[in-house]
C-alpha positions as CSV (number, residue, x, y, z in Angstrom):
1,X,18.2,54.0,-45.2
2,X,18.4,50.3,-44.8
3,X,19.1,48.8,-40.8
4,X,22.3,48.5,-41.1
5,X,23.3,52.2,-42.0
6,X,22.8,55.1,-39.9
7,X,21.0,58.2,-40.9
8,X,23.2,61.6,-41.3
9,X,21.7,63.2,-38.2
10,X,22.0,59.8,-35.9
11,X,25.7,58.0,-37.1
12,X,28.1,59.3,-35.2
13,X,31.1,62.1,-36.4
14,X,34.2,60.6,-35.2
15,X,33.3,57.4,-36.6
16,X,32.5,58.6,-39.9
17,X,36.3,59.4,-40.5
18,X,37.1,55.5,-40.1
19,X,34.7,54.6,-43.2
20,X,35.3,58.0,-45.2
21,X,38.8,57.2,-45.3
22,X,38.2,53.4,-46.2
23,X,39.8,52.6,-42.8
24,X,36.6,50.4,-41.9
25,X,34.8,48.7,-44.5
26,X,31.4,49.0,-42.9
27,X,29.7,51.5,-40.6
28,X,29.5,48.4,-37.6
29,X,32.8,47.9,-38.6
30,X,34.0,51.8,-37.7
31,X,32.3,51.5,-34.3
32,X,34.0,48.4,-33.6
33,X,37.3,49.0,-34.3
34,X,37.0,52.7,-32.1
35,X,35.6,50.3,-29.2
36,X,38.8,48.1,-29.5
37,X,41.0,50.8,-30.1
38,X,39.9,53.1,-27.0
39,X,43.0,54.6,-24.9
40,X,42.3,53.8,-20.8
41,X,42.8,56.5,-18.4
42,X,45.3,56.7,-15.1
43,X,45.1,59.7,-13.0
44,X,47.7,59.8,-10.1
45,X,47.3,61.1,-6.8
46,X,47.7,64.8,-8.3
47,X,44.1,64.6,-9.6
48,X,43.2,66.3,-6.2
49,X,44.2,69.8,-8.2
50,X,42.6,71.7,-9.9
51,X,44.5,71.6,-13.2
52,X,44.8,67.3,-13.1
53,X,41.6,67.6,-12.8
54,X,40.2,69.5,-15.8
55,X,42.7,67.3,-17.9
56,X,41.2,64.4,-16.4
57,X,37.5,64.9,-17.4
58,X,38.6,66.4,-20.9
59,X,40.3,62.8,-21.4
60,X,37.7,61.3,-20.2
61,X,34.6,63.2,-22.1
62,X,36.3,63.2,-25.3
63,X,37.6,59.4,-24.8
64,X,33.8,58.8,-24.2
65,X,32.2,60.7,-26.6
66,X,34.7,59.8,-30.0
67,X,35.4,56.0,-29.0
68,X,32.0,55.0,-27.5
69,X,33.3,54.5,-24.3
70,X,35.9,55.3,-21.1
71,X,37.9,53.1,-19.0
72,X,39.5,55.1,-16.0
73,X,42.0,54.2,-13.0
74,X,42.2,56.7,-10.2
75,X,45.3,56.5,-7.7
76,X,44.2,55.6,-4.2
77,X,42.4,58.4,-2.3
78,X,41.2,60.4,-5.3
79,X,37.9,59.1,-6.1
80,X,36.6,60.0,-2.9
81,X,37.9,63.6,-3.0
82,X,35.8,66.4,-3.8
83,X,36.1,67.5,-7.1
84,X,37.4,71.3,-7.6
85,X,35.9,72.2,-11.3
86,X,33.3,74.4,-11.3
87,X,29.6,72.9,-12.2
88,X,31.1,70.0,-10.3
89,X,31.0,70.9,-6.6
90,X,29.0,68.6,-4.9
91,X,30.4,65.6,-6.3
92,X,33.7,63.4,-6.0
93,X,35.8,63.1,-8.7
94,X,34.8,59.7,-9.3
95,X,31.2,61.0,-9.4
96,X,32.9,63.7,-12.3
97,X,34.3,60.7,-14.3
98,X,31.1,58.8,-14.2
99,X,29.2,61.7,-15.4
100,X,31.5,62.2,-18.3
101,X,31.3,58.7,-19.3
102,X,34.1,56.9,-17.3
103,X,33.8,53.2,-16.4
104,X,36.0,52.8,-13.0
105,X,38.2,50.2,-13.1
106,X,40.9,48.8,-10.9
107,X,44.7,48.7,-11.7
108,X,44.7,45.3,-11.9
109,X,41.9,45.6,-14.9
110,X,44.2,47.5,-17.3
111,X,45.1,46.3,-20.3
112,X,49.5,46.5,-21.1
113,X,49.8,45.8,-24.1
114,X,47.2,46.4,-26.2
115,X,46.0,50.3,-26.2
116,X,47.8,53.4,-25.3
117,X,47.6,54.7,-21.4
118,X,47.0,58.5,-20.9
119,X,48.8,59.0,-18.0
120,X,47.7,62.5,-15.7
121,X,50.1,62.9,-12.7
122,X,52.4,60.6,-11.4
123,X,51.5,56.6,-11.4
124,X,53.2,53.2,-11.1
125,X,51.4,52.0,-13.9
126,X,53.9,51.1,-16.9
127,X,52.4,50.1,-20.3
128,X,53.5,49.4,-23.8
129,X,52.3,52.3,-24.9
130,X,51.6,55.4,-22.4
131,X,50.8,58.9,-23.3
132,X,51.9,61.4,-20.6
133,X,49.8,64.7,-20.0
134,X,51.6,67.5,-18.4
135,X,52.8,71.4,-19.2
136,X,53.8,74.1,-17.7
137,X,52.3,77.8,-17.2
138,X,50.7,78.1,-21.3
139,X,53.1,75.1,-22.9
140,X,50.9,72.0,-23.1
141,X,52.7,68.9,-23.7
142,X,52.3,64.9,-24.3
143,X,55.1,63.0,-23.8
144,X,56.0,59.2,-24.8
145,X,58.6,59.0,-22.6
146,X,56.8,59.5,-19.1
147,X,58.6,62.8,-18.9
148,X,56.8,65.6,-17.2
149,X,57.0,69.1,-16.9
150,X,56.3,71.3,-13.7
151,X,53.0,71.5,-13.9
152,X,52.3,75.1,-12.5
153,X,50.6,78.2,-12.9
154,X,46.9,79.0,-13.5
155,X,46.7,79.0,-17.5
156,X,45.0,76.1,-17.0
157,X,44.0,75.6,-21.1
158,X,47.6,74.1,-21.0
159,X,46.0,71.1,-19.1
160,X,42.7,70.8,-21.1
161,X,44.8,71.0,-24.3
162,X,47.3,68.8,-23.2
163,X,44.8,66.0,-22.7
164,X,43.2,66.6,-26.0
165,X,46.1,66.1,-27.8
166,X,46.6,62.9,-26.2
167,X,43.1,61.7,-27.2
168,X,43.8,62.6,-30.7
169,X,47.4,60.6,-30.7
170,X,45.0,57.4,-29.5
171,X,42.2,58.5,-32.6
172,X,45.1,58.5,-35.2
173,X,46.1,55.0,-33.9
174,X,43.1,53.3,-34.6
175,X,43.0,55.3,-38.2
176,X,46.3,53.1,-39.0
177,X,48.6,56.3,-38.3
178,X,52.6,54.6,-37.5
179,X,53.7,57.4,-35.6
180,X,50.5,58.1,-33.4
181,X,51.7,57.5,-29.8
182,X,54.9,57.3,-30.2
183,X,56.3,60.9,-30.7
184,X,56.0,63.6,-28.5
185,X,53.1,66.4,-28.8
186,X,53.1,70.3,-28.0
187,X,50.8,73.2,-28.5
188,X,52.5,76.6,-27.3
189,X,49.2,78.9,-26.6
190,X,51.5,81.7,-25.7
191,X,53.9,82.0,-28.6
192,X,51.9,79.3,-31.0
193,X,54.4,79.5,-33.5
194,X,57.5,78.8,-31.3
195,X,59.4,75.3,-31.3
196,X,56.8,72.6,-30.4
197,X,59.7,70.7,-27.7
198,X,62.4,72.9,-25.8
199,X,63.9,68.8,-24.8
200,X,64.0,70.3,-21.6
201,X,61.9,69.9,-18.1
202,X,62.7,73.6,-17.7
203,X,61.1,75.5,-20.8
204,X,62.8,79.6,-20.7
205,X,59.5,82.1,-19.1
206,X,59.3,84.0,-22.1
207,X,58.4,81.0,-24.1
208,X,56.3,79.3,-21.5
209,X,54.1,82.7,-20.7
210,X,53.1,84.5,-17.0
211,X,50.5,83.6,-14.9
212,X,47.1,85.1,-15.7
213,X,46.4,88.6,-14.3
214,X,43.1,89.5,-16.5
215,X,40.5,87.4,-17.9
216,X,37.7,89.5,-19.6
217,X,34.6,90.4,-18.3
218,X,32.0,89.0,-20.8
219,X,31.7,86.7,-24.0
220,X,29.4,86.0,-26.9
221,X,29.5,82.6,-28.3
222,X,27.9,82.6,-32.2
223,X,26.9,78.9,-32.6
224,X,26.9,76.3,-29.9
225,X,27.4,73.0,-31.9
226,X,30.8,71.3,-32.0
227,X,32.8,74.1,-31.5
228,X,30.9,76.8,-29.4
229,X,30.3,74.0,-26.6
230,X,34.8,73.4,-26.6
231,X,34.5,77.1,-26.2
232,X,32.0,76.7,-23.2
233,X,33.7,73.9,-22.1
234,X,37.2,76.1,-21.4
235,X,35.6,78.8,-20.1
236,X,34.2,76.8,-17.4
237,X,37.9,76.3,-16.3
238,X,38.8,80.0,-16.0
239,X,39.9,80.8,-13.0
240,X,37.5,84.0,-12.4
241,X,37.3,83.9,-8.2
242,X,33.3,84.7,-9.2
243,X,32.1,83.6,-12.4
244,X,28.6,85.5,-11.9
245,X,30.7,88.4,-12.6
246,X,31.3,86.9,-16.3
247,X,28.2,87.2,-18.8
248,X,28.0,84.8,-21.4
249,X,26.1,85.5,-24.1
250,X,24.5,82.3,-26.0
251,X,23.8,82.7,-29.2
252,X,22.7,79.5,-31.7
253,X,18.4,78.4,-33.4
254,X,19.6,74.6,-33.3
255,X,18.3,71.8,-31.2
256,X,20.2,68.5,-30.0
257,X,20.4,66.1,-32.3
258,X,21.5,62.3,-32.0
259,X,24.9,63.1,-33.7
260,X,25.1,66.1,-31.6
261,X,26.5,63.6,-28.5
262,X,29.5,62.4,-30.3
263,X,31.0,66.1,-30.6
264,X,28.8,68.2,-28.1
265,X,31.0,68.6,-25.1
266,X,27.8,69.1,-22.7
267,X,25.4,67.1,-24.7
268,X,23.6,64.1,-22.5
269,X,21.1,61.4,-24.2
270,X,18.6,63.3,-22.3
271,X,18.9,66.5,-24.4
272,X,18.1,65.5,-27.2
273,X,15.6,68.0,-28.8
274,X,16.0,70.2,-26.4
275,X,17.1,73.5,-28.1
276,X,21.1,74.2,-27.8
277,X,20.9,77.3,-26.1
278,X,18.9,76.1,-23.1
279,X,21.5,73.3,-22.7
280,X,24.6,75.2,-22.7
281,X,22.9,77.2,-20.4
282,X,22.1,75.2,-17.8
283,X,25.9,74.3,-17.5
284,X,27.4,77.0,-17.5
285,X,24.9,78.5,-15.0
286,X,25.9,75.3,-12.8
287,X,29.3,76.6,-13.1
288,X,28.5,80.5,-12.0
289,X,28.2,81.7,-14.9
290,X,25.2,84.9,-15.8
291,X,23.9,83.9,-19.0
292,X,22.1,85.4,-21.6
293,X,20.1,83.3,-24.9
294,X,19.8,85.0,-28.1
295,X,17.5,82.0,-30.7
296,X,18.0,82.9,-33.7
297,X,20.8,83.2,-36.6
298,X,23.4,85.7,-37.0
299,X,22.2,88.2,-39.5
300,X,23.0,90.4,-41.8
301,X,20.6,93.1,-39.3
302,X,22.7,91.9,-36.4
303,X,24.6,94.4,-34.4
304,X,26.2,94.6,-30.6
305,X,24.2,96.9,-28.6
306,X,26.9,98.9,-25.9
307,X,26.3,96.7,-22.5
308,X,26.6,93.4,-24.9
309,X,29.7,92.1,-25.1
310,X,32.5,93.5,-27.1
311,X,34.3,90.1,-27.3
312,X,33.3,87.0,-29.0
313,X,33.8,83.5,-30.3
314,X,32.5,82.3,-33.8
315,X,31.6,78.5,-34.0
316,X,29.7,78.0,-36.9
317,X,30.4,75.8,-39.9
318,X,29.1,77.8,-42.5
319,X,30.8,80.9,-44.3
320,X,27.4,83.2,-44.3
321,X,27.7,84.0,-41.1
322,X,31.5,84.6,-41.2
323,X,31.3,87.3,-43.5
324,X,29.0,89.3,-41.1
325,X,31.8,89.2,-38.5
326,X,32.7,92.7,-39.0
327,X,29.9,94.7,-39.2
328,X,28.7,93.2,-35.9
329,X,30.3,95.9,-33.9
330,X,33.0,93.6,-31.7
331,X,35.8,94.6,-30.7
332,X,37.6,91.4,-30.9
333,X,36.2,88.4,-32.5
334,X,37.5,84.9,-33.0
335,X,36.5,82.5,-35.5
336,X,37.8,79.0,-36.1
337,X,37.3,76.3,-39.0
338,X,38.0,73.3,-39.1
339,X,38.7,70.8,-41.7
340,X,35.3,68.2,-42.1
341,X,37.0,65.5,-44.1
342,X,38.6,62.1,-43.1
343,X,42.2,63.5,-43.2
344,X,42.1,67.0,-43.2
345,X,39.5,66.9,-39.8
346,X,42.4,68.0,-37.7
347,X,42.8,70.8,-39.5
348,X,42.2,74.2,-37.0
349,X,42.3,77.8,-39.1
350,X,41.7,81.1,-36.6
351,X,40.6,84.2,-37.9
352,X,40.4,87.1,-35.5
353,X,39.1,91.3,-35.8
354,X,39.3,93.5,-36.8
355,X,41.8,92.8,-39.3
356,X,43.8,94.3,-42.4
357,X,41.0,92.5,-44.9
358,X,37.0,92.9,-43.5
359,X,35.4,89.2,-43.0
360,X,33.2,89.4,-46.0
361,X,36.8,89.6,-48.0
362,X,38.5,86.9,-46.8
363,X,39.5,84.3,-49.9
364,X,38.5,81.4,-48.0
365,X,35.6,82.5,-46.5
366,X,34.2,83.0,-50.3
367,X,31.0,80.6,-51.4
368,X,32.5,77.2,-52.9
369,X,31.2,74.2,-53.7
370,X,32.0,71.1,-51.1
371,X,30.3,68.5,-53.0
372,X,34.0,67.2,-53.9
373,X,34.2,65.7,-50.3
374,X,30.9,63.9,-50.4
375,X,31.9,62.3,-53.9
376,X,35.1,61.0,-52.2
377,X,33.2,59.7,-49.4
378,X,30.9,57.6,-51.8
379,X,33.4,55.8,-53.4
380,X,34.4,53.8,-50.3
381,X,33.5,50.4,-49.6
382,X,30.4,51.2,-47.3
383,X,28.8,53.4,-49.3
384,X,29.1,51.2,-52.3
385,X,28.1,48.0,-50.6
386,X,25.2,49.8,-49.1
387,X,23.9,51.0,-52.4
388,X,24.2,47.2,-53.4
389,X,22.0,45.9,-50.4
390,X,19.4,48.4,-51.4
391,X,19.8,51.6,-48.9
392,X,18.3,54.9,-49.6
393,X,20.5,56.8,-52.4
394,X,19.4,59.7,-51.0
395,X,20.0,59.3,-47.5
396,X,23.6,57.9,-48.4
397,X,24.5,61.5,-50.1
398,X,23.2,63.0,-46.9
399,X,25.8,60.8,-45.0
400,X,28.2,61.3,-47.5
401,X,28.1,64.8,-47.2
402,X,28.1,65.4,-43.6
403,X,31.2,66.6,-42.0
404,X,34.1,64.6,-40.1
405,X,34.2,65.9,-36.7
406,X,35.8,64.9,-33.5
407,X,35.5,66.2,-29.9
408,X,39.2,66.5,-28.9
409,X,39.6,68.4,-32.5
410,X,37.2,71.0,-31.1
411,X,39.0,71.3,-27.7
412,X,42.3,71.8,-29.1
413,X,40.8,74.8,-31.0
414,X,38.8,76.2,-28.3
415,X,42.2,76.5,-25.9
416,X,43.6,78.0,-29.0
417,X,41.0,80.4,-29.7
418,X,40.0,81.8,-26.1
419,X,43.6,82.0,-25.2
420,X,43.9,84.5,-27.9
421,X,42.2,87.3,-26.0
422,X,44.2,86.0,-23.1
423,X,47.1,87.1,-24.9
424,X,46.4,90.1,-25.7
425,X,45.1,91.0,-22.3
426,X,48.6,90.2,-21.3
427,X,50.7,92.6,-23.9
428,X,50.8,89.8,-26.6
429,X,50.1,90.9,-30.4
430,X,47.4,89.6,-31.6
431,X,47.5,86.5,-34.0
432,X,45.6,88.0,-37.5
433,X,45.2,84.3,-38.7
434,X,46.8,81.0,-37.1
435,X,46.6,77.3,-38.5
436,X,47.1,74.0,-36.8
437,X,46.7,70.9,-37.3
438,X,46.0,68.8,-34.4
439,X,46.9,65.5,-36.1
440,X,50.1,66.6,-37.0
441,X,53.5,66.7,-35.4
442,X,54.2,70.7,-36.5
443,X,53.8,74.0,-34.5
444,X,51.0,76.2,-35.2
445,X,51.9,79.0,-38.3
446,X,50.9,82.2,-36.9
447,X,50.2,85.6,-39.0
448,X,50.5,88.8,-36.2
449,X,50.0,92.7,-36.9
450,X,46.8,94.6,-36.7
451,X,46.6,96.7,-33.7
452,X,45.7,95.3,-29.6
453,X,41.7,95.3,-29.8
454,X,40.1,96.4,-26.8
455,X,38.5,94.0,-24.4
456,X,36.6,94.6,-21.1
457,X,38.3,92.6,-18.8
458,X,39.0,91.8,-14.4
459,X,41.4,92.1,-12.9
460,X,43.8,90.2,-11.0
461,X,41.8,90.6,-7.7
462,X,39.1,88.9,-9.0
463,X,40.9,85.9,-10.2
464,X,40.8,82.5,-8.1
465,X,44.8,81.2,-6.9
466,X,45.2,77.9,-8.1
């Protein structure tokens, strides 16, 4: 590759949909325009809670991660408050936004006209364009209008996914989309498929779901790239009163890459070669968490011993693995995909067993060929002027054919997928196969029917009171 065009394992994900889509014309170009395009961050004096604050550093790790950089305002009195999210304890919640990647700025630094404002909690700030992040029990919400709703209850996903969703209305922006930021965004994770916007502050209680009463006792993650660290990074946020009662099971045979810190959730500079597993790890043990490391690949020879886990999370990008899901021996298992290309990156498709067809049947799980993306990819004006200027052919395909991917995608599926065994601990059929598109202004279309699954689970004694 020639200086001026990153290698497939160092340029990084988020960018890449800028020049696959011909949005940039070169890859300086992409990183640029997501530097000038980044959204700033005000968190009002409410970022002292618990649930402001876990939609505070989501904002601000996946502002960080997919635009290069963060630029947060905390209300008076906050940044000096001890911050309440687990892993985070001896810090302030400016210490928490500094780690994550915020640059602290003061009001007087913010920019009114030019980017969007994610708004968390109540703020005198007004901008041109502000993005407010607020929901209610399991309804997460972004409103245009400053409009917020109650903010209550202890499904805190609502929050995390709420300040995803922003974070992907300021992405859209700088890909040239006319209606990012200006249209309200929803994601229902009790009834996904109901309307995305009630219009009202007050949203009905069977729409808006209970508060939790059972989280389970133990999870196994299956790959701990983008995805499996969004599922890492929600369970952090579950509100078990002692998360050493929760094993995590870890399973992925990766190591950290460069890329790796654009989409990685828990990913530092520091980690890279250092092999996934041990990473994830480390966090979630600094969160409470009893952990367990399994380095290798799921296989076809794989199968759930009795005091493993009976419930788990599939984050891998390959369909091989996929179609092992069911002879595992889970007893609930969710897997997401996501879309890898420049448009269709947003996309979010869940899968969860047992179901009516066994994993190795499912019709898009079967082998296909995905060498139509990278062809597509090729065409665009980097690729072609890099060819010109003399750059490796074959490290160009290799670009070419790595996948889209974005940080606040991966969170938005990750609420969506672990609240799915939240659901069914609380009486909810179970979702066979759900799609989504975070990029979109739509509601989620959701496919229910094969019988409640058994998970392990604790009960409501065990569960902190936010």
């Amino acid at each position: 590759m020639s200086a001026n065009v990153p290698s497939a394992e160092e340029f990084e994900r988020p960018a890449k949909a800028l020049v696959d889509s011909g949005t940039a014309s070169t890859f300086a170009d992409a990183k640029e325009m997501l530097g000038q395009g980044c959204p700033q961050i005000v968190a009002g004096a409410e970022a002292t809670q618990l649930l402001h604050q876990a939609a505070l550093l989501t904002a601000v790790e996946t502002t960080a991660r997919a635009f290069g950089h963060a630029v947060v305002h905390l209300s008076p009195g906050v940044a000096a408050t001890s911050c309440s999210v687990a892993g985070h304890h001896d810090e302030t919640i400016a210490d928490a936004v500094r780690r994550a990647g915020g640059h602290m700025v003061d009001i007087t630094d913010l920019a009114a006209e030019t980017v969007p404002t994610i708004v968390i909690g109540t703020t005198s700030w007004v901008g041109r364009i502000t993005l407010q992040v607020t929901w209610d029990q399991w309804f997460a919400h972004v409103d245009v209008r400053g409009r917020r709703l109650p903010e209550r209850g202890n499904m805190i996903l609502a929050a995390v996914a709420a300040a995803a969703l922003a974070v992907t209305e300021c992405f859209k922006r700088v890909l040239g989309s006319l209606e990012a930021c200006h249209q309200n965004r929803s994601l229902n994770l009790w009834r996904p498929q109901a309307d995305r916007d009630s219009g009202s502050v007050t949203l009905p209680n069977d729409v808006i779901g209970p508060n939790l009463r059972y989280l389970p006792s133990s999870w196994w993650l299956v790959g701990l790239g983008h995805l499996g660290q969004a599922y890492a990074w929600c369970l952090q946020f579950l509100p078990y009163m002692d998360p050493g009662t929760c094993q995590i099971v870890l399973q992925d045979f990766d190591k950290v890459s460069p890329a790796n810190r654009s989409t990685g959730m828990f990913v530092r500079a520091s980690d890279e070669g250092q092999l996934k597993t041990r990473v994830i790890a480390a966090a979630m043990e600094r969160a409470g968490f009893d952990t367990r490391m399994i380095e290798r690949r799921l296989l076809a020879e794989t199968r759930r011993h009795e005091t493993e886990p009976s419930l788990a999370l599939i984050g891998v990008d390959k369909v091989g693995p996929r179609r092992l899901i069911s002879d595992v021996g889970w007893t609930f298992a969710v897997d997401v995909g996501l879309g890898a290309g420049p448009v269709d990156f947003t996309g979010i498709s869940v899968h969860t067993f047992p179901a009516g067809t066994p994993s190795k049947d499912v019709p898009a799980w079967q082998e296909h060929e995905s060498s139509r993306r990278a062809e597509r990819a090729q065409e665009q004006r980097a690729y072609r002027d890099a060819r010109a200027s003399g750059a490796d052919p074959c490290g160009l395909v290799r670009l070419a054919e790595t996948a889209v991917a974005a940080p606040f995608v991966g969170v938005v599926a990750a609420c969506i997928a672990v609240a799915e065994p939240l659901r069914v601990l609380h009486g909810q059929t179970v979702n066979s196969h759900l799609a989504f598109d975070a990029g979109r202004i739509s509601s989620p279309k959701a496919h229910g029917g094969h019988k409640r699954p058994r998970i392990g689970f604790v009960p409501v004694e065990l569960i902190a009171d936010l």
